[in-house]
C-alpha positions in Angstrom: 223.6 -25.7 -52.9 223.0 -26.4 -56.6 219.3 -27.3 -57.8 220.7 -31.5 -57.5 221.9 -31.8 -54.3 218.4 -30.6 -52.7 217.3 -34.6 -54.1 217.9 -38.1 -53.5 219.4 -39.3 -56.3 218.1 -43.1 -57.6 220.7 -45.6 -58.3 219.4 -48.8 -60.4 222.5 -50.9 -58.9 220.3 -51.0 -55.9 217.0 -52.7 -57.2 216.3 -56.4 -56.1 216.0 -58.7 -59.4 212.3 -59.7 -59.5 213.6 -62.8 -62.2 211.3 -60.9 -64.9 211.3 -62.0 -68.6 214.7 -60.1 -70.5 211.8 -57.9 -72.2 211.2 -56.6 -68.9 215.1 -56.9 -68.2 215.6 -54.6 -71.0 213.1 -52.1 -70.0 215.0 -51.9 -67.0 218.1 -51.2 -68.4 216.7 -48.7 -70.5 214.9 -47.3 -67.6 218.3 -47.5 -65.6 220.3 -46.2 -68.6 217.8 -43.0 -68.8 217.9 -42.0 -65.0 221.6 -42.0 -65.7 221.3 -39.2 -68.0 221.7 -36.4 -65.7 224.1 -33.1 -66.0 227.6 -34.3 -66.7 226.7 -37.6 -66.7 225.4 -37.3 -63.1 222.2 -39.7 -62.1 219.1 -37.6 -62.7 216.7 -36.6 -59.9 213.9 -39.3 -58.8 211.2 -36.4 -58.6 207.5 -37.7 -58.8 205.0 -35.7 -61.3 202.5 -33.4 -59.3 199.2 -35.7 -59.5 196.8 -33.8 -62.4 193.2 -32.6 -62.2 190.2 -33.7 -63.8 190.6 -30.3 -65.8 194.3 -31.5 -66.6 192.7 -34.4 -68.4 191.1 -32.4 -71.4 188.3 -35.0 -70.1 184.5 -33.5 -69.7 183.2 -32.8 -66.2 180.8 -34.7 -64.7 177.0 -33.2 -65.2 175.8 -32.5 -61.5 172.4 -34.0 -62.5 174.0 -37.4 -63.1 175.0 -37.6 -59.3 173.5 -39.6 -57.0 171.6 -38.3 -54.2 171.2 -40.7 -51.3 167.3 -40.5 -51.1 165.5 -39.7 -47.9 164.2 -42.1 -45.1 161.2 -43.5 -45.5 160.3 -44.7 -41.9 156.8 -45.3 -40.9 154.7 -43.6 -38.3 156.0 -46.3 -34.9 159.3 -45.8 -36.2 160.0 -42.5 -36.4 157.8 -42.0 -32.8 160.0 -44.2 -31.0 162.7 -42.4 -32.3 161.6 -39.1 -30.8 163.5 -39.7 -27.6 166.7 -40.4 -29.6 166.3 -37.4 -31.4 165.6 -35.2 -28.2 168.9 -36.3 -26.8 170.8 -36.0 -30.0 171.4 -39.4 -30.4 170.7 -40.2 -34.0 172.2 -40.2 -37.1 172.2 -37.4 -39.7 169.4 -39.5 -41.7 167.1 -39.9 -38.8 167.2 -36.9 -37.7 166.1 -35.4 -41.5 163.1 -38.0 -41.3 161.8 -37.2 -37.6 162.6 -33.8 -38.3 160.7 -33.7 -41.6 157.8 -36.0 -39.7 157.3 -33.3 -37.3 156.5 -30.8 -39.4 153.4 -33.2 -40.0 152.1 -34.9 -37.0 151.0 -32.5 -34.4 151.2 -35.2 -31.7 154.9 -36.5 -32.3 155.3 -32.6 -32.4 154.2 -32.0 -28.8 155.6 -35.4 -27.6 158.7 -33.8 -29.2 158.4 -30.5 -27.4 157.9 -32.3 -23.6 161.1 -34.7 -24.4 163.5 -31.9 -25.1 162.2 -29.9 -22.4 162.8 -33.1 -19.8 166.4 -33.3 -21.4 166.8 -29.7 -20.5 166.2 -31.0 -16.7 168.6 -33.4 -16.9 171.3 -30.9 -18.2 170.9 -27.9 -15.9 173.8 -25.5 -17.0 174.3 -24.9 -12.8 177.2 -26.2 -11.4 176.6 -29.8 -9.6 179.5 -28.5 -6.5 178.5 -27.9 -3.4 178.5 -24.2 -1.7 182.0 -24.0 -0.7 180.6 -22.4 2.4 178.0 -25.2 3.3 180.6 -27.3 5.8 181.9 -23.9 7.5 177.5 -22.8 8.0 177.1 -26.4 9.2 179.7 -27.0 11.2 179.1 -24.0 13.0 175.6 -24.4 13.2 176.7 -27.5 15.0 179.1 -25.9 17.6 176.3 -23.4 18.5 173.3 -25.9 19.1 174.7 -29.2 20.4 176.1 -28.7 23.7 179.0 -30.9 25.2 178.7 -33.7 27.4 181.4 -31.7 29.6 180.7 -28.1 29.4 183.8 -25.8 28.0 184.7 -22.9 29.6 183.2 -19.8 27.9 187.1 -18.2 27.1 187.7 -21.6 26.0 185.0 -22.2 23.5 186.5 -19.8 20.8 189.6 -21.9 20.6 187.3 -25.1 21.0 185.7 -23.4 17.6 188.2 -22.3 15.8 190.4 -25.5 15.9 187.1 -27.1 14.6 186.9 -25.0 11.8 190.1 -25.3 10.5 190.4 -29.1 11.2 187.2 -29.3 8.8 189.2 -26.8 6.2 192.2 -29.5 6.1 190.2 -32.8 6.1 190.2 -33.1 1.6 193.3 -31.8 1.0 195.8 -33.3 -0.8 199.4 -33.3 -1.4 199.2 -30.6 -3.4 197.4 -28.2 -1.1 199.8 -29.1 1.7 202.6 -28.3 -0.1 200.8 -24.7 -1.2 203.4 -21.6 0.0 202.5 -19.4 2.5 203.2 -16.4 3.7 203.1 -15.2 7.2 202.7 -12.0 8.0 203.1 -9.5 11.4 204.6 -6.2 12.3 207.9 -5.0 14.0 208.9 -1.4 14.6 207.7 0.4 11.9 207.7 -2.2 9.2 205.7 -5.4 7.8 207.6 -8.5 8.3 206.9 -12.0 6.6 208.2 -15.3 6.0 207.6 -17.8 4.0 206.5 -21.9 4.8 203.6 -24.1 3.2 200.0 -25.4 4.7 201.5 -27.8 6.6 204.4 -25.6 8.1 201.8 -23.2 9.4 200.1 -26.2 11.0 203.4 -27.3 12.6 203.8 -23.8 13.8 200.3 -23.3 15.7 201.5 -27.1 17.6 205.1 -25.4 18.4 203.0 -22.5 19.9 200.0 -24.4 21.8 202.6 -26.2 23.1 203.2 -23.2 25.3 200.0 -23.6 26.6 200.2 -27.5 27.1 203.4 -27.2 29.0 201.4 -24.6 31.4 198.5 -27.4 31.8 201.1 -29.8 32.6 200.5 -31.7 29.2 203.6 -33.3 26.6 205.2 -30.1 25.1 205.2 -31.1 21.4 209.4 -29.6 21.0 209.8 -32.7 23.5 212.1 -32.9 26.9 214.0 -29.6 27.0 217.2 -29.2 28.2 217.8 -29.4 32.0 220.1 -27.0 32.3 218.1 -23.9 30.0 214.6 -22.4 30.8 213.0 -23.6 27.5 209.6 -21.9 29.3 211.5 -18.4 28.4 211.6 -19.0 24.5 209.2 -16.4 22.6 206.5 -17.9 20.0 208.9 -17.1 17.0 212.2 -19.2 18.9 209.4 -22.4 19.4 208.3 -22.5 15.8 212.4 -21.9 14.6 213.1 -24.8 16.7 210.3 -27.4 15.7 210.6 -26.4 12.1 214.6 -27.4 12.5 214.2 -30.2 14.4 212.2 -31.8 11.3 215.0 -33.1 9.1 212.5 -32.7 6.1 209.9 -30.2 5.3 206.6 -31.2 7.7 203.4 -33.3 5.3 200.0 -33.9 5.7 201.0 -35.8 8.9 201.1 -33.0 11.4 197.4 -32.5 11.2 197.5 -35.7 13.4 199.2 -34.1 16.4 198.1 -31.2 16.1 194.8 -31.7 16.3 195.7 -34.2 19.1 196.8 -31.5 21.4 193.9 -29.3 20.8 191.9 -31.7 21.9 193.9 -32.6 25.2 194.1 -29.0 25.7 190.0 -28.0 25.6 189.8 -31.4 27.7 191.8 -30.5 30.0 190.3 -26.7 30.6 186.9 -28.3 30.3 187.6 -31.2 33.3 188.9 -28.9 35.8 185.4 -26.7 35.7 187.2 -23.6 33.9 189.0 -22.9 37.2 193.0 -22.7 36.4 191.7 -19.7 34.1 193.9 -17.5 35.9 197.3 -19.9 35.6 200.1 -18.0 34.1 201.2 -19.1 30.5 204.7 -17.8 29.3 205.1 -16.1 26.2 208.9 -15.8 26.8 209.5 -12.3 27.7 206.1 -11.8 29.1 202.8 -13.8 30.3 199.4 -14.0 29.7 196.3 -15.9 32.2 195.1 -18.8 31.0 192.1 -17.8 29.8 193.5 -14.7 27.5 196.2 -17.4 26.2 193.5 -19.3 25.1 191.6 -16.1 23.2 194.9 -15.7 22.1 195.2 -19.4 20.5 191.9 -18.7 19.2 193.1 -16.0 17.2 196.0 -16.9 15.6 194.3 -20.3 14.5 191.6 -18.3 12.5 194.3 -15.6 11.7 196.7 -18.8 10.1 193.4 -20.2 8.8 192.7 -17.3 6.4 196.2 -17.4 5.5 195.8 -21.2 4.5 192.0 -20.4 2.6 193.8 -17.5 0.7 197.0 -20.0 -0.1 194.4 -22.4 -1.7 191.9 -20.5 -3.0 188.9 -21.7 -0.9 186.2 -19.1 1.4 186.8 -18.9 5.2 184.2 -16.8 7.0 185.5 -14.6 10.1 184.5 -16.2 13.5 181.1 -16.0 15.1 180.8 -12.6 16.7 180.7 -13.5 20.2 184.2 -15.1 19.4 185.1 -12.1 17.6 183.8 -10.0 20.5 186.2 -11.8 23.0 189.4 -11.8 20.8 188.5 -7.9 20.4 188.4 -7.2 23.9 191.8 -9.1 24.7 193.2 -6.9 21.9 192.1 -3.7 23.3 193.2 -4.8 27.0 197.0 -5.7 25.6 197.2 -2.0 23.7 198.1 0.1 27.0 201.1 -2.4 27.6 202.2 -2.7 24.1 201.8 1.4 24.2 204.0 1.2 26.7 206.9 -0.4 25.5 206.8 1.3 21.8 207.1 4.3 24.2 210.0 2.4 25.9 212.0 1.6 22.2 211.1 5.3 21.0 208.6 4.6 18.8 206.0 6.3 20.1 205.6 9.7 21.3 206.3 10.7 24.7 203.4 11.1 27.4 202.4 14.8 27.7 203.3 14.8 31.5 207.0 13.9 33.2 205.2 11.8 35.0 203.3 8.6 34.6 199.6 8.5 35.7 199.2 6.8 39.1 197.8 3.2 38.6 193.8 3.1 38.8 193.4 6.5 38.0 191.7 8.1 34.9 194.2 10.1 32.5 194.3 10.9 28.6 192.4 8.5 26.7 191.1 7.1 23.1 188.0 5.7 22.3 188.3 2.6 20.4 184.9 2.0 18.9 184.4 -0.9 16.8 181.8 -1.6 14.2 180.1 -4.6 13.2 178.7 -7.9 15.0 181.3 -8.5 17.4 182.5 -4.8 18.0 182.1 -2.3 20.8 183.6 0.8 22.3 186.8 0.6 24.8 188.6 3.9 26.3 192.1 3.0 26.0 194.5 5.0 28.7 197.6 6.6 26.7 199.8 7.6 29.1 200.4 4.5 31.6 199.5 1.1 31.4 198.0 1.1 34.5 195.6 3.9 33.8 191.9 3.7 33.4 190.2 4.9 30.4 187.9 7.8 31.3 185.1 10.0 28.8 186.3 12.8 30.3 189.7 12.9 29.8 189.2 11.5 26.1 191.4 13.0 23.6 190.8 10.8 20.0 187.7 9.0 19.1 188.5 5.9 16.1 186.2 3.9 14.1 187.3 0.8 12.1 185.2 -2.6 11.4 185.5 -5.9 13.5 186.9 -7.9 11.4 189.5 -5.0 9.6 190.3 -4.3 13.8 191.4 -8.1 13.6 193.8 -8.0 10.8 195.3 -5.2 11.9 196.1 -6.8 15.3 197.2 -9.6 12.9 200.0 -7.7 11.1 198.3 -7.9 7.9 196.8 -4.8 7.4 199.4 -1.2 7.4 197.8 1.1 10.2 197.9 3.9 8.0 195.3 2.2 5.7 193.1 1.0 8.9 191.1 3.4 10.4 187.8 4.2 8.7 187.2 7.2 10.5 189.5 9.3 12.9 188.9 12.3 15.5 191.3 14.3 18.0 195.0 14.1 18.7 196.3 12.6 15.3 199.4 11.7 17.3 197.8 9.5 19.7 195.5 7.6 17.0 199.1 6.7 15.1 200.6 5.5 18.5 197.4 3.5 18.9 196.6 1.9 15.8 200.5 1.6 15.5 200.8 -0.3 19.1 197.3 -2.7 17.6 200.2 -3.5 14.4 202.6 -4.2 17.2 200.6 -7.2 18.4 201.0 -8.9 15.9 204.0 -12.3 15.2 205.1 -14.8 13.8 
């Protein structure tokens, strides 16, 4: 590119006649002829001059005592008093604030007066968040579920679930489509690995209705996967198969509007427990390949809902406290009764290490055992039989002794915390303490 072509060249064929006198016509023409005198005959470049400087000019500077200074306010004494609030909010021009300024420096009254407005404007502008606690509606509304008893008493293995489906009903109520939408993961444990899967807000909510349902069906109430097939046991699907199967039936990913049924059926569901007088609490409720009595279903509904809850708190970034230790204290002991069976069938798979003895300890009778002590509010101490379900946990046949907190007891149980991590303190047969803490991982699903 030569130096021309970077230019727009200016072509005097192109200017408008403005019916000027032929002086100016001339002038044109000259002016025209000139721009024409470029290289080779080439129009020149149109480039405008660079604007000069006052020092450019060969002109003499202007003396700084010549310029003007805009002369102060002069406002009298009212003036410049009922300006004081103004001035303690910052509210007034450049000029006013010079004058009150300046008058304060005088006036010892407008200088307290002064003093007391700016510290009242402080007040108003405390640099403390205006939110609320983010914890205030899970304090009250559990304050709420411990002092105001029901007109129709719940049963006491019922009340956890009662709570829990409270407190999480109370964590949805503001969120928007945004926080529905949020991913989440769910987490358990299989064999000897972490497993996971992945849904939002509102497919965890959809999966807690797929599996209450299995407690609904037992109470004789609607199962939320609707009429099964005739001809197929649908009582005989496991958790996972119910939550696959309402998730696939939903030809679009499940919204805000599942809360709505959801929360429907946990209502029906404490109602129902709560009219019959807590007696069914020995019904059978089928988890597929196995059952559980009504009343450690329940506990077990309980726990997943504030298990899914933290997952759903985490997901959006909001506080969820643990359950109130009594609660805990139930969903602890259910744990610790399930651990001899799910012992058992590691055992069973190869998982976990043979019992000592060819044979398996007569039912009722003491044999090797672990003491499960757990720390915190809603802890205690269980003797957990090793080598047959049907065992009974005795002190002196105790081989292992392990400590770990409530709440960390929990999320192992939940499948989201490795049980090599979990125990916070450990004593005896190593090998039994991995089968145990192992079979408390196994507990844990979708």
């Amino acid at each position: 590119m030569n130096g021309t072509d970077g230019f727009e060249s200016y072509d005097g064929d192109g200017e408008e006649d403005d019916g000027g006198t032929g002086a100016n016509t001339g002038a044109n023409a000259g002016g025209s002829a000139g721009a024409r005198d470029g290289i080779g005959g080439a129009p020149a470049p149109r480039i405008p001059l660079p604007r000069a400087s006052v020092e450019d000019t060969g002109l003499p500077l202007p003396a700084l005592e010549n310029l003007t200074v805009p002369a102060p306010l002069r406002l009298e004494h009212p003036v410049l008093k009922a300006l004081l609030g103004a001035w303690a909010l910052a509210a007034c021009s450049a000029e006013e604030t010079a004058a009150v300024e300046e008058h304060l420096g005088d006036c010892g009254a407008c200088a307290d007066e002064a003093r007391r407005l700016r510290e009242a404007v402080g007040l108003l502008q405390r640099p403390e968040s205006l939110d609320l606690d983010p914890g205030l509606r899970t304090r009250v509304l559990e304050n709420c579920l411990d002092r105001r008893p029901p007109r129709i008493p719940v049963p006491a293995w019922a009340a956890s679930y009662d709570a829990e489906t409270a407190r999480l009903d109370a964590l949805l109520q503001d969120f928007g489509d945004a926080e529905w939408h949020a991913p989440v993961r769910l987490r358990w444990y299989r064999g000897e690995a972490s497993r996971s899967r992945r849904t939002t807000v509102a497919g965890v909510i959809a999966h807690l209705l797929a599996v209450d349902g299995m407690v609904a069906v037992a109470l004789g109430l609607d199962d939320p996967l609707g009429p099964g097939d005739p001809d197929k046991r649908d009582d005989t699907r496991t958790p996972a198969e119910r939550t696959e199967a309402y998730w696939e039936a939903a030809h679009f990913p499940h919204t805000r509007s599942v809360r709505g049924p959801w929360r429907e059926q946990t209502h029906a569901l404490v109602r129902t427990v709560s009219f019959t007088g807590g007696g069914p609490g020995t019904m059978p409720v089928s988890y597929g390949p196995f059952d559980l009595p009504l009343r450690d279903a329940m506990l077990d509904r309980a726990f997943e809902c504030w298990v899914h809850a933290e997952d759903i708190a985490i997901a959006v970034d909001y506080p969820y406290a643990p359950p109130a230790p009594r609660h805990l204290h139930g969903m602890i002991d259910l744990a610790a009764r399930l651990l001899p069976q799910a012992l058992a069938t590691r055992r069973r798979a190869g998982l976990a290490a043979p019992a000592p003895s060819r044979h398996l300890v007569t039912a009722g009778q003491p044999g090797r055992s672990l003491r499960l002590e757990i720390e915190g509010e809603g802890g205690g101490q269980w003797l957990i039989p090793l080598d047959s379900p049907g065992a009974v946990g005795s002190a002196d046949h105790e081989v292992a002794h392990v400590a770990l907190d409530d709440v960390e007891f929990c999320r192992l149980a939940a499948g989201h915390v490795p049980p090599e991590e979990a125990a916070a303190g450990q004593l005896g047969d190593r090998e039994a303490i991995r089968d145990v803490l192992f079979a408390a991982a196994s507990l844990s699903r979708m």
